[in-house]
C-alpha positions as CSV (number, residue, x, y, z in Angstrom):
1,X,-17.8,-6.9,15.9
2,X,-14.3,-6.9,16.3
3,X,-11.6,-5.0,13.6
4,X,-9.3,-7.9,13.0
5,X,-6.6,-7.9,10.4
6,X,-6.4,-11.6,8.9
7,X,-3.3,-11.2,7.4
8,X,-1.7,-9.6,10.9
9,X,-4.2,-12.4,12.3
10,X,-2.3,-15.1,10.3
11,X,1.3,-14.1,10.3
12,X,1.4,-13.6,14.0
13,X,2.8,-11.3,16.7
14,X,6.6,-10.5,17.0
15,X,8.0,-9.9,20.4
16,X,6.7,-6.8,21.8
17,X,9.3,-3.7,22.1
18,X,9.5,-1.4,24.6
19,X,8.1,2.0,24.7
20,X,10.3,5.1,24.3
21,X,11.2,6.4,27.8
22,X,13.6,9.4,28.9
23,X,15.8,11.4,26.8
24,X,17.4,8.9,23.9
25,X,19.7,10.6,21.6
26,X,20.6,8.9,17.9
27,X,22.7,9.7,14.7
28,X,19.2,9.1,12.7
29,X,15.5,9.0,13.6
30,X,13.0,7.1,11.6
31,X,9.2,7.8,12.6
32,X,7.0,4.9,11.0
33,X,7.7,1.2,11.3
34,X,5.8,0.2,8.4
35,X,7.4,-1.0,5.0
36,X,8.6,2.7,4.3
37,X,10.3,3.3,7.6
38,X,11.3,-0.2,7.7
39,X,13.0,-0.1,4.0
40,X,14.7,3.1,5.3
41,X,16.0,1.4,8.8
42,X,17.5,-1.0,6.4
43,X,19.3,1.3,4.2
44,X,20.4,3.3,6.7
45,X,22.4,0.7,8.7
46,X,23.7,-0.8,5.1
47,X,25.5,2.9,4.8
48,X,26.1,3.5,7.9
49,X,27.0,0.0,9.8
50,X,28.6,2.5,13.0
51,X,25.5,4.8,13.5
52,X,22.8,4.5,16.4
53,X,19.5,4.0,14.0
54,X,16.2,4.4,16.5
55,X,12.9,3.5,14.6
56,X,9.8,4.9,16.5
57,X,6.0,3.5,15.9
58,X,2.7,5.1,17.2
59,X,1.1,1.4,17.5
60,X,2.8,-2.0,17.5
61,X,5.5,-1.7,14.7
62,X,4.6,-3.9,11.2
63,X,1.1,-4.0,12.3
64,X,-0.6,-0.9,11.1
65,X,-1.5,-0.1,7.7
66,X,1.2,-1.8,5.8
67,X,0.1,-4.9,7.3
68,X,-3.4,-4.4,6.4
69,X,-3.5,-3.5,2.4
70,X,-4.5,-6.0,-0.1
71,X,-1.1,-7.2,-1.0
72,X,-0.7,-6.2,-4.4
73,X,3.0,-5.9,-5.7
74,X,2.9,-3.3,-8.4
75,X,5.1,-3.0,-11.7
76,X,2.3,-1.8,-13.9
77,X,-0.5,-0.6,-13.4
78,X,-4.0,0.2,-15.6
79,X,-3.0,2.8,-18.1
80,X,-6.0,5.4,-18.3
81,X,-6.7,6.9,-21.9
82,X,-4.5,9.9,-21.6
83,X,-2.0,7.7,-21.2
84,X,-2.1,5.1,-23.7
85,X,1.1,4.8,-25.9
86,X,0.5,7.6,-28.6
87,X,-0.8,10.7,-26.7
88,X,0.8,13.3,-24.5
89,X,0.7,11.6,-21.3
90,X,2.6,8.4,-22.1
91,X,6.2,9.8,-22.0
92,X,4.9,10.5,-17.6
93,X,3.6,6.7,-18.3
94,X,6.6,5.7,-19.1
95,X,8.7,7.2,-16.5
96,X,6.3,6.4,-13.5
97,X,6.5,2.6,-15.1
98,X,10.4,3.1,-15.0
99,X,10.3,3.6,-11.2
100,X,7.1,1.1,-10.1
101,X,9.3,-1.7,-12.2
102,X,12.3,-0.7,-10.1
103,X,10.0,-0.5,-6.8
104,X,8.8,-4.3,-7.8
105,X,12.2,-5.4,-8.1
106,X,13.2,-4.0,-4.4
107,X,10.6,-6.1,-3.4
108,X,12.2,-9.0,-4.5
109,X,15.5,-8.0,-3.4
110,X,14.1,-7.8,0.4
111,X,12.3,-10.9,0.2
112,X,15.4,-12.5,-1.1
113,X,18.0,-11.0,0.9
114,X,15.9,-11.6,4.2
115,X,14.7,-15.0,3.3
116,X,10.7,-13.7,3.9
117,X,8.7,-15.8,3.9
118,X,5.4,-13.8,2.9
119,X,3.8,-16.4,-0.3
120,X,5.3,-14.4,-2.6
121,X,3.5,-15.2,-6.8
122,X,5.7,-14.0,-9.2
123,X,2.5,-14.4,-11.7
124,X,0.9,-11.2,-12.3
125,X,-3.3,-10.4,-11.5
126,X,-6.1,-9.0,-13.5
127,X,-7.2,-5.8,-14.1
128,X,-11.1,-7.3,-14.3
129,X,-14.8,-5.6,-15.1
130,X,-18.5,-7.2,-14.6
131,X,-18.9,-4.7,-17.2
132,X,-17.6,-5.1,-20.4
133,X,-17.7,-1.8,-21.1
134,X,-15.5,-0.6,-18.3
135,X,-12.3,-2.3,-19.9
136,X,-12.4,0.1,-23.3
137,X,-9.2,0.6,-25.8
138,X,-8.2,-3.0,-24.8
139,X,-5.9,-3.2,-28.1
140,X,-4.4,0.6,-27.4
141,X,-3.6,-0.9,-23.4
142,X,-2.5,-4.3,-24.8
143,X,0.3,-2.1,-26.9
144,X,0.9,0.7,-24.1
145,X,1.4,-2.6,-21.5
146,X,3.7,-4.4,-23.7
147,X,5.7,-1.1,-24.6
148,X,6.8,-0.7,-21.4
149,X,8.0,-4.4,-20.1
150,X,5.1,-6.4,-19.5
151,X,3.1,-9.2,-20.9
152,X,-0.3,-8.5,-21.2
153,X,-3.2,-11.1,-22.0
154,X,-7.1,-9.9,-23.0
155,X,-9.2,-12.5,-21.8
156,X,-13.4,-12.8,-21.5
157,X,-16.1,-15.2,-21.3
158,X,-15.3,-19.2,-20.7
159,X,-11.5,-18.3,-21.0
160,X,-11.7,-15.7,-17.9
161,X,-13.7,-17.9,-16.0
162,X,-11.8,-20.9,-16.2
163,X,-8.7,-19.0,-15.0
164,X,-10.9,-17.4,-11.8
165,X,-13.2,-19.8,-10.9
166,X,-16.3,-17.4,-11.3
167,X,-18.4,-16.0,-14.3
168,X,-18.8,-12.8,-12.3
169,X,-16.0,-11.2,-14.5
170,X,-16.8,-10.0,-18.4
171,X,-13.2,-9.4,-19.2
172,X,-10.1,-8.4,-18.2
173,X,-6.3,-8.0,-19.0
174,X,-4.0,-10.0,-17.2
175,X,-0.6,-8.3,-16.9
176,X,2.5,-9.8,-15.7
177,X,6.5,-9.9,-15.4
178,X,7.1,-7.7,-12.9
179,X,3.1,-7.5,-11.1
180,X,3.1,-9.5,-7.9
181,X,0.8,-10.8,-4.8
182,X,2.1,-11.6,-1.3
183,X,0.9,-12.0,2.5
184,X,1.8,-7.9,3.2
185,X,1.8,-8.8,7.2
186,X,4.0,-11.5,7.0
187,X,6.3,-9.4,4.3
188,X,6.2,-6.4,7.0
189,X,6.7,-8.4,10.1
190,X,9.9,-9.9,7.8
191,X,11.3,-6.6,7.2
192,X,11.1,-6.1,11.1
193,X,12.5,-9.2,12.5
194,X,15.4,-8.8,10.1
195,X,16.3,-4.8,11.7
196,X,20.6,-5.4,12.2
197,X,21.4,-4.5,15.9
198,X,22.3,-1.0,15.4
199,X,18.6,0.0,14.9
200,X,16.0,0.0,18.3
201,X,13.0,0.1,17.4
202,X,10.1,1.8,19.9
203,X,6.3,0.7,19.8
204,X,3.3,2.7,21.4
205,X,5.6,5.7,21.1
206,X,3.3,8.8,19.2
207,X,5.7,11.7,18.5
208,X,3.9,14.6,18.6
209,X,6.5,16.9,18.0
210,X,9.5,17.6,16.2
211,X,11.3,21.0,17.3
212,X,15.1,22.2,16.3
213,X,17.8,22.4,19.0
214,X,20.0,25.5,19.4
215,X,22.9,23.5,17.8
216,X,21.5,22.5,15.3
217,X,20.1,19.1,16.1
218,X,16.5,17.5,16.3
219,X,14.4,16.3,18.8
220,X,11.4,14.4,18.6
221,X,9.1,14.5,20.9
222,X,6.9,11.9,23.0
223,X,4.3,11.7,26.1
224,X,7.4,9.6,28.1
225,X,10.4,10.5,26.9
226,X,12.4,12.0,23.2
227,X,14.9,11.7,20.8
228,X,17.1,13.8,19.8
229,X,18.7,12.9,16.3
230,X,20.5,14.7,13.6
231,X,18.5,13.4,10.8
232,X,14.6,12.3,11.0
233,X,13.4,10.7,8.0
234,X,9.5,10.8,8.4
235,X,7.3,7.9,7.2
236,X,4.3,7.8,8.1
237,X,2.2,7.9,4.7
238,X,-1.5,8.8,5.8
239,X,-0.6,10.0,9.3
240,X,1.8,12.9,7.9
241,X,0.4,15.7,9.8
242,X,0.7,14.1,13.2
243,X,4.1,15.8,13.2
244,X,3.2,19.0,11.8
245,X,3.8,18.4,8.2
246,X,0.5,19.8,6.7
247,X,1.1,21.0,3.1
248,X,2.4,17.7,1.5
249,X,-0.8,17.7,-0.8
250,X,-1.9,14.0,0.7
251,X,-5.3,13.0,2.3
252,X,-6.0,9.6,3.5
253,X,-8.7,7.1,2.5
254,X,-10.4,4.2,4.7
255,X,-10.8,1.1,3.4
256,X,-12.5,-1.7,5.0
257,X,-12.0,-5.6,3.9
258,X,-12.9,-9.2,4.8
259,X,-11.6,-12.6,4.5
260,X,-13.5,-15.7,4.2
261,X,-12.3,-19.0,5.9
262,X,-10.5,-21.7,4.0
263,X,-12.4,-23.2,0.6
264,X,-13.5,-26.8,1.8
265,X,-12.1,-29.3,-0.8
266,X,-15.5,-29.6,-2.3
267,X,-15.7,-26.1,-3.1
268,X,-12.4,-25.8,-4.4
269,X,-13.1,-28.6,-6.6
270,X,-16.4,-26.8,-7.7
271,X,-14.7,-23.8,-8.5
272,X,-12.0,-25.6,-10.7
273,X,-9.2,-26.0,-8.3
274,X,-7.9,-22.7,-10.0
275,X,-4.6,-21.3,-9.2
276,X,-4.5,-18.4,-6.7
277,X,-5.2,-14.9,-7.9
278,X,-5.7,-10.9,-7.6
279,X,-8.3,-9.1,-9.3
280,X,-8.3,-5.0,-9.3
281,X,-10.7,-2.9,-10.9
282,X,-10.6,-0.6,-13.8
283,X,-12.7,2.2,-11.9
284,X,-11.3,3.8,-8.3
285,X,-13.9,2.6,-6.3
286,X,-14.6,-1.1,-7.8
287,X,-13.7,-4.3,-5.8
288,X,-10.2,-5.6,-5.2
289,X,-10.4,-9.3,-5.2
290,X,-7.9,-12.1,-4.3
291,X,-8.1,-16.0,-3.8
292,X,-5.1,-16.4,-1.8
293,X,-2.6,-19.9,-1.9
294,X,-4.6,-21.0,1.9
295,X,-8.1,-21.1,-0.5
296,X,-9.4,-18.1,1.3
297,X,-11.6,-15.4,-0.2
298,X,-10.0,-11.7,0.3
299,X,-12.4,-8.8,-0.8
300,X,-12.2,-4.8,-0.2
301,X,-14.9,-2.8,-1.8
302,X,-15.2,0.1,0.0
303,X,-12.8,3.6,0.1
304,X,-13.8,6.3,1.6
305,X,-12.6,9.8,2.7
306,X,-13.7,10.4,6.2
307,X,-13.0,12.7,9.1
308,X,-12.9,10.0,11.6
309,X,-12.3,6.3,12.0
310,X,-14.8,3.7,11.3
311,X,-16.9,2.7,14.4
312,X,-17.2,-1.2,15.2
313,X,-20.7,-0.8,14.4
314,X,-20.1,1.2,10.8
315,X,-17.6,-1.7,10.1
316,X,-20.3,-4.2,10.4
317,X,-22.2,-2.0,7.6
318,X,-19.4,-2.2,5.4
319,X,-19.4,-6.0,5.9
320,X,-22.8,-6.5,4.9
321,X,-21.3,-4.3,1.7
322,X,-18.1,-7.4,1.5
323,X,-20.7,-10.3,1.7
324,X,-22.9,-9.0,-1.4
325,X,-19.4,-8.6,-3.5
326,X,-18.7,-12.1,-2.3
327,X,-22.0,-13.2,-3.0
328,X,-21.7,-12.0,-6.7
329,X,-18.5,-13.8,-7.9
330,X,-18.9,-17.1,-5.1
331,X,-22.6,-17.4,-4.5
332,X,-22.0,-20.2,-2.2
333,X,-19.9,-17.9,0.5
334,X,-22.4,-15.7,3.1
335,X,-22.0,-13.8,5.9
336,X,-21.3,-16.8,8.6
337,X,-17.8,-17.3,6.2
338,X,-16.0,-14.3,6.7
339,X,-13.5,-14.9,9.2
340,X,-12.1,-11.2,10.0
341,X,-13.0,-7.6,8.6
342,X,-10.7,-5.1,9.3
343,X,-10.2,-1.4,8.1
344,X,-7.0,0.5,7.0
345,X,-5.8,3.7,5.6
346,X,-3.9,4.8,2.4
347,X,-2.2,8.1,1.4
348,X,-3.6,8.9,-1.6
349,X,-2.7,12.5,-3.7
350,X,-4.7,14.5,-6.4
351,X,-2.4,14.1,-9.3
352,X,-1.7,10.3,-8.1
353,X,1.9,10.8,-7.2
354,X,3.8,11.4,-4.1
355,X,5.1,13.7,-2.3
356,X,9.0,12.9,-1.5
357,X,11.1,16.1,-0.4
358,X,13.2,17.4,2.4
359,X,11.3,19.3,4.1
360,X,13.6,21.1,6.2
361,X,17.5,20.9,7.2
362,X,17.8,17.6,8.3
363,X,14.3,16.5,8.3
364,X,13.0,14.5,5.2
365,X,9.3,12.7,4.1
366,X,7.7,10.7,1.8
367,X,3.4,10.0,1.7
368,X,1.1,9.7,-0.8
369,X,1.2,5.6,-2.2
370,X,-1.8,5.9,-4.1
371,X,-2.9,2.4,-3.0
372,X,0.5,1.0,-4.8
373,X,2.2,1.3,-0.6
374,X,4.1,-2.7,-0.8
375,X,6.3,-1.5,-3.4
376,X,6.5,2.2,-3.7
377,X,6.8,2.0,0.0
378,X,9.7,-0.4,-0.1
379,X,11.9,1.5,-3.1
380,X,10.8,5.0,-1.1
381,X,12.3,4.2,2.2
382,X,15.4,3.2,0.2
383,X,15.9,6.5,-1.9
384,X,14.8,8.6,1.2
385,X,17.8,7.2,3.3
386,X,19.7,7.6,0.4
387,X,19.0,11.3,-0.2
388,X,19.3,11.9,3.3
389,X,22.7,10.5,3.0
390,X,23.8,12.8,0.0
391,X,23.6,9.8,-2.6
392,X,22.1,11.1,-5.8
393,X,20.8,8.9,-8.7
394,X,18.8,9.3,-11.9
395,X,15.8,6.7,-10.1
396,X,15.9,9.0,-7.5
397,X,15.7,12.1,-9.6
398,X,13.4,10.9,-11.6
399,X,11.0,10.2,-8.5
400,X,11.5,13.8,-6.9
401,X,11.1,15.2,-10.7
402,X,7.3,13.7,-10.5
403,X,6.9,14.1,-6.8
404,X,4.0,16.6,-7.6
405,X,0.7,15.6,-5.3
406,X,-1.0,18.8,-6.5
407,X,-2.5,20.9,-4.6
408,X,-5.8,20.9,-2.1
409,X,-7.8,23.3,-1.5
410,X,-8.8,24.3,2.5
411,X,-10.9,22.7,4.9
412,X,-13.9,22.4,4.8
413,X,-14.3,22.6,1.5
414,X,-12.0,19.5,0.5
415,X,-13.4,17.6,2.9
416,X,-17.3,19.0,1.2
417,X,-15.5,18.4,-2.3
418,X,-13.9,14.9,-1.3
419,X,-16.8,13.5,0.2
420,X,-19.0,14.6,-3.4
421,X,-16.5,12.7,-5.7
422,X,-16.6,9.5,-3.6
423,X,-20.1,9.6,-3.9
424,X,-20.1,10.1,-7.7
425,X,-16.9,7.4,-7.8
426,X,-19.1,4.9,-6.2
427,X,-22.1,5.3,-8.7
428,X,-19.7,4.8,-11.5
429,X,-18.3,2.0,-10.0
430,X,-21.6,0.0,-9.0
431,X,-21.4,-2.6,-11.3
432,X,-17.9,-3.7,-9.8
433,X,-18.3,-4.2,-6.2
């Protein structure tokens, strides 16, 4: 089988650009054309309108995995127990709600300020269980939620499944003002196509180098050709190490997700011609779930930590795994209704935050988007550009103060102790594929 983004499949291609060739030189150097390099591109010709911007992409730019996530535009997300309004851990709550409301918002102000086109709901999703029991201190996260800016709604039984068209789901909370869905290829390819002309942007161009120059400048290195800039701002998430940053305290996960074809009107209909929707689980490795406006089914219920891609043939295993948690909320959809399965990859940390820093003179990166890469991505390009530009802020203290990814422990034995805690993850989380 093939690995087809739908949502790349859907938006479509933009024009192809050319790869890097020769010696290029630039006053700035983005590596990543994805929403965080993209975001950053953006900023960077806002504050400096003069400057030669070059934006350099391993694969076609706006089509790797910023393209391929589920689409989900975070402002708040589940609060776990230690962090419930009351206890020790709300005051970090609070503060990492402060920036993922501000990270929502520079969402909006891209979409806007571009005209994207990218379905953009402005009506919140569900944080939804099978089990019951897996959505616990529903009262305490009611009150921690509403704290903090949102509105927050319990809902179970007949309620729930009027709203979602399926009994499959016990309960959930649904949280809004400020919690999003969009099309994340068409918002990507948005970002791209609206690049001023001081920024050229490079495809099929892998750096694998980045080396200081007597003088004092950088250059970036490729198969055909370099550039040499005197500021690189690195974003490339998951892919960090590929130009030798390799203590940032981020590992990436695969995931793997399908999309059904269109709802006939029959089936819609049957389902109760519900409004579209997002589902996420309350446990790591439970199924994220959306009907989109086009009627199609979007499921990903597999993560996993691996030491090499997904094979076409392991993808067609991890199919089989997207038709039974189709199967379960929409008995009616099989395997001969999935229209394209596709994997991707996000940066994810041990503590669940990022790692944002200048690494060295002139040389500055950001990874680790904890599955939360539409908006943090979009806000992080911004305050990246802007700290590489000297341009301080409290948001942008405040994200460097909890830019703390903790730290990971050698290979093998993360990749021994990674694998391990997916396994346990995925028995916990059984009940929610």
């Amino acid at each position: 089988m093939e690995n087809i983004c739908g949502w790349i499949a859907q938006a479509g291609h933009s024009p192809e650009r050319g790869r890097l060739s020769g010696a290029q030189k630039a006053d700035w150097l983005v590596i990543g054309a994805g929403i965080t390099g993209l975001s950053a591109a953006h900023t960077l010709a806002d504050m400096h309108p003069q400057a030669r911007i070059v934006v350099v992409d391993r694969q076609r730019a706006a089509q790797g995995a910023s393209a391929r996530n589920s689409g989900f535009v975070v402002a708040h997300e589940h609060p776990a127990h230690s962090e419930l309004i009351g206890t020790a851990g709300f005051a970090g709550f609070e503060t990492d709600t402060m920036i993922s409301r501000a990270a929502s918002e520079e969402v909006r102000q891209r979409i806007g300020q571009h005209a994207i086109e990218c379905d953009f709901r402005d009506s919140g999703y569900y944080f939804a269980v099978n089990d019951a029991a897996k959505l616990d201190h529903v009262e305490a996260k009611l009150a921690t939620l509403r704290a903090l800016g949102a509105r927050a709604e319990f809902l179970q039984g007949e309620q729930l499944a009027q709203k979602l068209g399926t009994r499959h789901y016990a309960a959930a909370i649904w949280c809004g003002h400020g919690n999003a869905l969009l099309q994340p290829a068409k918002y990507v390819k948005g970002l791209l196509n609206a690049l001023p002309g001081n920024i050229t942007v490079y495809e099929d161009t892998d750096i694998a180098s980045v080396e200081r120059l007597s003088q004092g400048g950088l250059r970036a290195n490729a198969a055909n050709g370099s550039v040499e800039a005197k500021k690189v701002l690195v974003c490339l998430n998951a892919f960090i190490p590929r130009v030798g940053i390799n203590d940032s305290g981020t590992f990436p996960m695969e995931l793997s997700a399908s999309l059904t074809r269109p709802l006939t009107d029959h089936e819609f209909q049957a389902i109760g011609a519900v409004e579209p929707w997002g589902v996420l689980s309350t446990r790591p490795l439970g199924a994220t779930v959306r009907l989109t406006p086009d009627r199609r089914v979007m499921i990903r219920n597999t993560a996993e930590y691996r030491t090499r891609d997904l094979s076409n043939g392991a993808l067609a295993q991890r199919r089989q795994h997207h038709v039974l948690g189709l199967q379960r909320r929409f008995p009616f959809l099989d395997e001969r209704d999935i229209q394209f399965t596709w994997t991707g990859h996000l940066s994810a940390t041990r503590s669940g935050q990022a790692y944002f820093d200048r690494v060295e003179e002139g040389v500055y990166a950001v990874a680790g988007c904890n599955g939360s890469g539409v908006a943090r991505g979009t806000l992080w390009g911004r305050l990246l550009a802007e700290l590489a530009s000297g341009v301080d802020s409290p948001l942008l203290q405040s994200v460097m103060q909890r830019a703390e990814p903790g730290w990971l422990p050698p290979r093998p034995f993360f990749d021994i102790g990674a694998m391990l805690r997916m396994r346990v993850e995925a028995v916990r989380a059984r009940t929610e594929i």
